[in-house]
N, C-alpha and C positions, 0 to 999 in steps of 0.2 A: 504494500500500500504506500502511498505517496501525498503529502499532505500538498496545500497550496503552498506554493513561493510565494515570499516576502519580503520586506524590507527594512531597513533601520541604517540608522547614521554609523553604529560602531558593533560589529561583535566581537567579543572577549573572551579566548579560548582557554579557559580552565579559572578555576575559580576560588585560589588558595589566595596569599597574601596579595601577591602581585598583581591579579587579577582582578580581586574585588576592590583594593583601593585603586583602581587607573580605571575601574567601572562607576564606583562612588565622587571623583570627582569632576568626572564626564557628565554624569548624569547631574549634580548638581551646576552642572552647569549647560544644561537644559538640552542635554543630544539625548537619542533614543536609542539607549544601549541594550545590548542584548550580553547576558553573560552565560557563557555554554558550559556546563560542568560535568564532567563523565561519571564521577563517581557522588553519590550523596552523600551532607554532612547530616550530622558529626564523622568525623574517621580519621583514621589516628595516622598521624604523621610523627615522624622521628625532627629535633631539632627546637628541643623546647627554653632553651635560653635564649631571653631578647635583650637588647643593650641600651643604657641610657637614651643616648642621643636618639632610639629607636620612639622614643615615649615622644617626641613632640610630633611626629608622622603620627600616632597616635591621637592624639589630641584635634589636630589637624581635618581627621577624621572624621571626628567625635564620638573615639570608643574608648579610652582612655581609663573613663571611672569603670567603665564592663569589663575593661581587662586587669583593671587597679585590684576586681570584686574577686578575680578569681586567679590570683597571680601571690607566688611568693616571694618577697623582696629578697634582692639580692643585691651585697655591696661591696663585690669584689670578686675575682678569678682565685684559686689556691692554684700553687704550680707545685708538683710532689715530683723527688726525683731520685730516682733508685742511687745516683752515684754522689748524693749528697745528703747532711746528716740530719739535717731542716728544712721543714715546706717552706714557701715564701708566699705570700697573700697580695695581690694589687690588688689594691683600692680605686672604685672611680673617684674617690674626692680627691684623689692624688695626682688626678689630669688636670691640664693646663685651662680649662676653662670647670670652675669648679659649681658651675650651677646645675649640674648634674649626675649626682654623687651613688644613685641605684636606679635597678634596674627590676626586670621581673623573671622568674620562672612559670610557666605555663605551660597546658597542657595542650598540643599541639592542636586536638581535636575541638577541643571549647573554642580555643583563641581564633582558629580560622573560621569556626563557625556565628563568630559575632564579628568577624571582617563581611563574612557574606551574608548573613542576617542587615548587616546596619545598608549593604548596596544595594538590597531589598527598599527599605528602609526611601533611601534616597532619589527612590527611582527606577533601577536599572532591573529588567525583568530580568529573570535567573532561572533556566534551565536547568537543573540538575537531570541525570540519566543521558545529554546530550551529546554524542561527539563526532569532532569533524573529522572528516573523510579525507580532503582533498578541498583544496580553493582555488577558484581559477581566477587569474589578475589580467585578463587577457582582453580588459576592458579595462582602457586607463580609466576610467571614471566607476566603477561600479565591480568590486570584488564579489564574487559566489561564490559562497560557503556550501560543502555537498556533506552532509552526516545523517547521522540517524538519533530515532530518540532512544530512550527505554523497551519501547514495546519492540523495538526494532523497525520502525516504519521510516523510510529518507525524510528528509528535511533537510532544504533548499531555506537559503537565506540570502541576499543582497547588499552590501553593506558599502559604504562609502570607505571604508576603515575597516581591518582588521587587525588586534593585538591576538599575541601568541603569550599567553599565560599559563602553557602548559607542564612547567617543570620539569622534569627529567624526562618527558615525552618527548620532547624539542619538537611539538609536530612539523612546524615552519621551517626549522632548521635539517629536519631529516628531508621536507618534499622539495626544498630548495639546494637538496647536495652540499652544505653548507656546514656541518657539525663539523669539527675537527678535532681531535684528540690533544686533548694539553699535553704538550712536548717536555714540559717541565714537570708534568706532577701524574702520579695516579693514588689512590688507595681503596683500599677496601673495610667495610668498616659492621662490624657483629655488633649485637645491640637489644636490650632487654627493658622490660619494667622491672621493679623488684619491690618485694618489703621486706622491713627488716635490714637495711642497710644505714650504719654507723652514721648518723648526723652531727655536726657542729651544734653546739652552743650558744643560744642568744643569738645577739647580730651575725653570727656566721653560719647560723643557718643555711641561708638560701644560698649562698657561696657556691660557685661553681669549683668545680677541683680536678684538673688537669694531671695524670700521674704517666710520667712516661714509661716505658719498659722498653726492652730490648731491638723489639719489631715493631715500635708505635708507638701510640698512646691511647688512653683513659681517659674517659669523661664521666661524671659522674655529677649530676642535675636533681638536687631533689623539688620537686614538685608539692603544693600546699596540703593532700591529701596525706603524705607518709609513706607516698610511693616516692620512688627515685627512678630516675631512668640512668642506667648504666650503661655505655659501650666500647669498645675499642675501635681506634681507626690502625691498617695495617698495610705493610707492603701486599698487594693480592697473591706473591708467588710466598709466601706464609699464610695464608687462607688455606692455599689451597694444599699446601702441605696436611694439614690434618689426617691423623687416621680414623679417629671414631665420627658420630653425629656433631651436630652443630652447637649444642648444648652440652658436650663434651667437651668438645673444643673451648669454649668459652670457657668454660671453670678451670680446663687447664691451665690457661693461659692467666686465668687469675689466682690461680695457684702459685704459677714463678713471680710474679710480685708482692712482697711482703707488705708494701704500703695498701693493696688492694684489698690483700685477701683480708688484712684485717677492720677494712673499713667493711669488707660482704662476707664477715665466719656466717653470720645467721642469718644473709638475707636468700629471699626464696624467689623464685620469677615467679608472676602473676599474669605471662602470655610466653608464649613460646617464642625460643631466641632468632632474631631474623638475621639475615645477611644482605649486606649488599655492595656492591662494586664498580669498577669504574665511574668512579668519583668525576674526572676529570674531563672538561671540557671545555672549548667554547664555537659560537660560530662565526664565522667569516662575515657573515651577513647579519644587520641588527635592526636596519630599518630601512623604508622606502616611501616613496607618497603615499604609498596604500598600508601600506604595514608596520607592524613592528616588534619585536620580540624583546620582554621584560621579564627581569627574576633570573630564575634557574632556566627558564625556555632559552637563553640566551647565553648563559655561561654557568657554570657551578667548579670549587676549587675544592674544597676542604674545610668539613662543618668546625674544624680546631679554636677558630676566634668569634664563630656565635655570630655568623657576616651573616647569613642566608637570608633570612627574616629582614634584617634589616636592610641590606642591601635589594630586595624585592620591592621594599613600601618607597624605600627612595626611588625607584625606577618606576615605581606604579603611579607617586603621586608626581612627579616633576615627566617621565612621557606624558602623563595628562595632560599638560601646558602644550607639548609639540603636535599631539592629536588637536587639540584644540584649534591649534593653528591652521594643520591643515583644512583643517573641515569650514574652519571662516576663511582660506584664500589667502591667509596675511601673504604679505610681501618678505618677513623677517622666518618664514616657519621652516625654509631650510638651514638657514641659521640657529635659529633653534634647536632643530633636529642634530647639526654637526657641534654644536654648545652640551648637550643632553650626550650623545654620543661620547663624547670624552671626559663627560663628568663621570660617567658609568663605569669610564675602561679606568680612570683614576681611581677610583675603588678597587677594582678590580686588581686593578697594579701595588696599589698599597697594600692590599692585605699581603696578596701572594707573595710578595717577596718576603715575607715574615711564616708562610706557610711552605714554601720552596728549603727553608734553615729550621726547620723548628727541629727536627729530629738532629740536626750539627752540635755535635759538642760545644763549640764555642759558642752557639746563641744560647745552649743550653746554660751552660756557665753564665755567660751575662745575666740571663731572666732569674739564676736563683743566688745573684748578687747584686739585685739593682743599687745602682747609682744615679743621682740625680744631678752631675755635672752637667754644666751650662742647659738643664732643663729637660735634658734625657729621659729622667723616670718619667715625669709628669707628658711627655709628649707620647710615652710606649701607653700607658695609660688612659690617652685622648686614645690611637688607634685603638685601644681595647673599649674603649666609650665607645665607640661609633663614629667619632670626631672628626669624619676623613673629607664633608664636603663642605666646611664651615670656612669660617674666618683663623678661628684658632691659629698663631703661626705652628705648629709642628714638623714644615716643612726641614729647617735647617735642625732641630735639636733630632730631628730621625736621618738627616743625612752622617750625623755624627754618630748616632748608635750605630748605623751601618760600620762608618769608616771602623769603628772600636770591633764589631764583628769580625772585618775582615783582618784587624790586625791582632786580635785573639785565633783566628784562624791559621794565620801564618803563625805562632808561638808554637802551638801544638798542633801544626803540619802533616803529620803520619794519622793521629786520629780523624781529624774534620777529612784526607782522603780518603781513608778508610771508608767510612761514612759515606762521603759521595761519592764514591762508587758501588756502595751496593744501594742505595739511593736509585744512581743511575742505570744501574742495571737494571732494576724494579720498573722502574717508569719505561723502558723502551720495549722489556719485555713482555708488558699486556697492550694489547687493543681497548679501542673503546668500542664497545656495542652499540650499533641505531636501537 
């Protein structure tokens, strides 16, 4: 069966962070958005730490007090590390713009489901069960969206505009030949709920807690109910090493960490251990007059600095502005578009090059001896705020933690090659999957 064709100003292909805020502020500003979601909320998604600077995109919004409602504060990263004798705790109030001192933990499932509740809310009809097939551009004026619903019947749509919100789908990026495999990075990363797992204290509670080991690292999120979400990020040719189940695998691996195993002797999983892989990517292509590709549809690095989320709503609410443009004709909306384009990839660029070293002894060494010469700690802690499209200067006090990296790298020369090279073996010897 086949429903009638139709029309609207923008459709919005998936319906998680990126998606519903670039739909919420479209439609508050009066286009007729369509938002397509494959899968229906609530449903749980992995990547439940958000970052200060993440809360004014929030507000922005206006979900802010709905996420305040069901969110655990959090006021800082723990960095734990097998080859030193002390965790070490960053603090947001110890970034260089200090009106931003916490952040939240949340359940991934809630939290998107009041990003696409409120673009309900705002306007924008929301398709859930919806997914697209194929869209043809073959009309500079008038994109056709080809999908189907739920019940499975096609469904034809017309759109002046289409954003690609579809997260590690990349639908845009895979029908446009365009995905590329990040040359620099891959991992793979196992991942649980749990209870019963070791909490902090008071204010350290919600503390996110970073624990490296041998093949990766540890993340460890507790969430305001008593669950905690636990995972490792890993080289994939250590995944795939495993000899038992997957749930094996996991405990054994937090068996050889002492800092782990005793923050999880008694905790229990309360859903079965997932996995998943090739982390790395991004596309060649990110936008055009008709289109555009925001969030994870467009690039994803390594969930390590809590970027994903944030860097989604930035791309949701500032592509808003360049859709905008297009669709009223401005004179300035390629401008815009190539302004928007390289705010993105600077995120992008910033993080990564702190996610390309994080497994290097010598960044290791730095992050569990911070120093705050000429304003170093306070600028590592804007990047870990979210800090990266502001005014803030950060630029020069992180060109000096670099320079300090690289010259802790040349001291202990044999380890940091060690390291990158089997680093680099790792990343050349997986593919990334469409």
């Amino acid at each position: 069966m086949t429903t009638s064709s139709n029309s609207c100003d923008v459709v919005v292909l998936g319906g998680g962070p990126a998606g519903s805020s670039i739909a919420t502020i479209l439609s508050e500003k009066g286009w007729h958005v369509e938002v397509w979601e494959k899968e229906p909320h609530p449903r749980f998604h992995i990547g439940e730490s958000l970052l200060p600077h993440t809360l004014p995109y929030l507000k922005k919004l206006g979900v802010l007090e709905e996420v305040e409602s069901i969110g655990l504060q959090k006021f800082g990263a723990e960095l734990v590390s097998p080859y030193h004798d002390e965790s070490v705790t960053l603090f947001f109030s110890g970034a260089m713009d200090k009106f931003h001192p916490y952040a939240y933990q949340v359940r991934r499932s809630e939290f998107d489901n009041i990003l696409l509740q409120n673009c309900k809310k705002k306007g924008a009809q929301v398709h859930e069960g919806f997914e697209a097939k194929s869209v043809d551009f073959s009309d500079p004026n008038l994109a056709v969206i080809y999908g189907k619903n739920a019940q499975g019947m096609t469904v034809n749509r017309q759109a002046r505009y289409v954003v690609d919100a579809t997260g590690r789908q990349t639908f845009l990026a895979n029908q446009l030949h365009a995905k590329r495999r990040n040359l620099h990075h891959n991992s793979a990363s196992v991942f649980g709920h749990f209870e019963g797992v070791i909490r902090h204290l008071g204010k350290d509670e919600g503390n996110l807690t970073i624990c490296w080991f041998e093949h990766g690292w540890f993340w460890i999120i507790p969430l305001p109910d008593g669950v905690t979400s636990v995972g490792m990020v890993c080289w994939p040719s250590y995944l795939k090493s495993r000899k038992g189940n997957l749930e094996e695998f996991f405990w054994q691996t937090v068996h050889g960490s002492l800092p782990m195993l005793d923050r999880m002797k008694k905790a229990k999983a309360i859903m079965p251990i997932e996995a998943t892989g090739n982390y790395s990517y991004q596309s060649s292509v990110m936008m055009g007059s008709q289109f555009m590709l925001v969030g994870d549809a467009f690039a994803f690095m390594d969930p390590i600095l809590s970027s994903g989320v944030h860097l989604a709503l930035h791309s949701g609410i500032r592509g808003a502005e360049v859709v905008d443009a297009y669709l009223q004709g401005h004179a300035d909306a390629e401008q815009k578009a190539r302004d928007f384009e390289t705010a993105v990839k600077h995120g992008l660029e910033t993080y990564s090059w702190f996610i390309y070293r994080i497994t290097q002894p010598a960044f290791r060494n730095l992050a569990m001896a911070p120093r705050n010469f000429f304003r170093m700690h306070e600028a590592i802690s804007s990047v870990l705020s979210g800090d990266v499209f502001g005014a803030t200067p950060v630029k020069f006090p992180i060109f000096l933690f670099k320079g300090f990296y690289y010259l802790m790298a040349m001291l202990d020369l044999k380890a940091n090659l060690v390291q990158y090279r089997r680093r680099k073996h790792a990343v050349e010897g997986e593919p990334v999957a469409s």
